[in-house]
C-alpha positions as CSV (number, residue, x, y, z in Angstrom):
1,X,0.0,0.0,0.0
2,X,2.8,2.3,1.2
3,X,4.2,1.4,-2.3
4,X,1.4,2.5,-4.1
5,X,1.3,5.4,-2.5
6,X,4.5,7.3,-3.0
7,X,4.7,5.8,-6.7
8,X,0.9,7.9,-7.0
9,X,2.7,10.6,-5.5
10,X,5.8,10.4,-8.0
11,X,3.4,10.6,-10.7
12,X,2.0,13.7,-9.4
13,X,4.9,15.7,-8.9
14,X,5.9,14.8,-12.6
15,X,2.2,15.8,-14.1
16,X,2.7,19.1,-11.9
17,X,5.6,19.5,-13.2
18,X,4.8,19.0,-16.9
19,X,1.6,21.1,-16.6
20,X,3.5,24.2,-14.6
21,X,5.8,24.0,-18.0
22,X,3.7,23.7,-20.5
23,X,1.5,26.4,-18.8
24,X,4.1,29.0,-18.7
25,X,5.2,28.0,-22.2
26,X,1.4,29.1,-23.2
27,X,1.3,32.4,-21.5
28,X,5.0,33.5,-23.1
29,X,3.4,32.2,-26.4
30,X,0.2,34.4,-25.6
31,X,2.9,37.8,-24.4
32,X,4.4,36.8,-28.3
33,X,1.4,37.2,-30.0
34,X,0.2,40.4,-28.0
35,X,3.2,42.3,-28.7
36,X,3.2,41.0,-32.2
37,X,-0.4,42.2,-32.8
38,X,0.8,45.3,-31.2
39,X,3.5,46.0,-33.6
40,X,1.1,44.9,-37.1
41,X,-1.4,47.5,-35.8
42,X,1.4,50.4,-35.2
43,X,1.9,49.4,-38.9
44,X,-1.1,49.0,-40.5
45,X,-2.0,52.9,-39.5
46,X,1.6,54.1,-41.3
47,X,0.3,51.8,-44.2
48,X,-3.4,53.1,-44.1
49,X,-1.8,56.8,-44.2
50,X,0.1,56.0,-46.9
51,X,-2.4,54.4,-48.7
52,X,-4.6,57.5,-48.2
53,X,-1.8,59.7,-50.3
54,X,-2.4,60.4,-53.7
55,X,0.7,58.8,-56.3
56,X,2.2,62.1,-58.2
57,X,3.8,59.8,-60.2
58,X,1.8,57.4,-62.9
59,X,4.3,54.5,-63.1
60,X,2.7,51.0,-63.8
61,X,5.0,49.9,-61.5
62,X,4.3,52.6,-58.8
63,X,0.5,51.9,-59.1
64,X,1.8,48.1,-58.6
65,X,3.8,48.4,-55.7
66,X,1.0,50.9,-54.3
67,X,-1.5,47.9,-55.0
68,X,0.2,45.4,-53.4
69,X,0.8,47.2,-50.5
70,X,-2.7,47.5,-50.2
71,X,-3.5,43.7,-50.4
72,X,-0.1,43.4,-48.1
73,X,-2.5,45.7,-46.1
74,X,-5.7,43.6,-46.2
75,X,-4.1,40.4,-45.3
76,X,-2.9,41.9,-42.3
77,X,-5.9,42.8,-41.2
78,X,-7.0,39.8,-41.3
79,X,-4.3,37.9,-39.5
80,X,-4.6,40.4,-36.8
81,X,-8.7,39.6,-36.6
82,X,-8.1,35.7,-36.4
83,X,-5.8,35.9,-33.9
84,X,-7.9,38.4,-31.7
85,X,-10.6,35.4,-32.0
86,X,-8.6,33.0,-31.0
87,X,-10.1,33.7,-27.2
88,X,-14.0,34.0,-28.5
89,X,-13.8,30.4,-30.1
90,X,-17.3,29.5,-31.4
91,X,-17.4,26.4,-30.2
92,X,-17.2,27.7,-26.8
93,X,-19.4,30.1,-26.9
């Protein structure tokens, strides 16, 4: 019995362990994507601003690169909005 006992208690420790770990590794992923989110919104208002200039120039390949900033723009929007969900899961809810 006594056996049984500290072997159970062994396991414990080692789950505690493993769970305290993986835990902290969550919230330091979670502080990552925060700041990152953080940093894409500082950008996406410099990029809305310069999207909102007018191009003095009429280059195909300045209205190009002006385009694809905007798509650059619109994508991430959208990573920024799925990752907010991530808390309001719908299956949850």
């Amino acid at each position: 019995m006594l056996i049984a006992l500290i072997t159970l208690a062994v396991v414990c420790l080692i789950q505690f362990y493993f769970v305290i770990r993986f835990a902290r590794m969550l919230f330091q992923f979670e502080d990552r994507i925060e700041i990152a989110l953080d940093k894409i919104n500082e950008s996406y208002s410099v990029i809305g601003e310069i999207l909102e200039r007018p191009l003095f120039f009429d280059s195909p390949e300045i209205r190009e690169v002006h385009r694809q900033v905007g798509i650059i723009n619109t994508y991430l929007l959208s990573i920024a909005n799925d990752l907010a969900d991530v808390e309001l899961n719908p299956e949850e809810e």
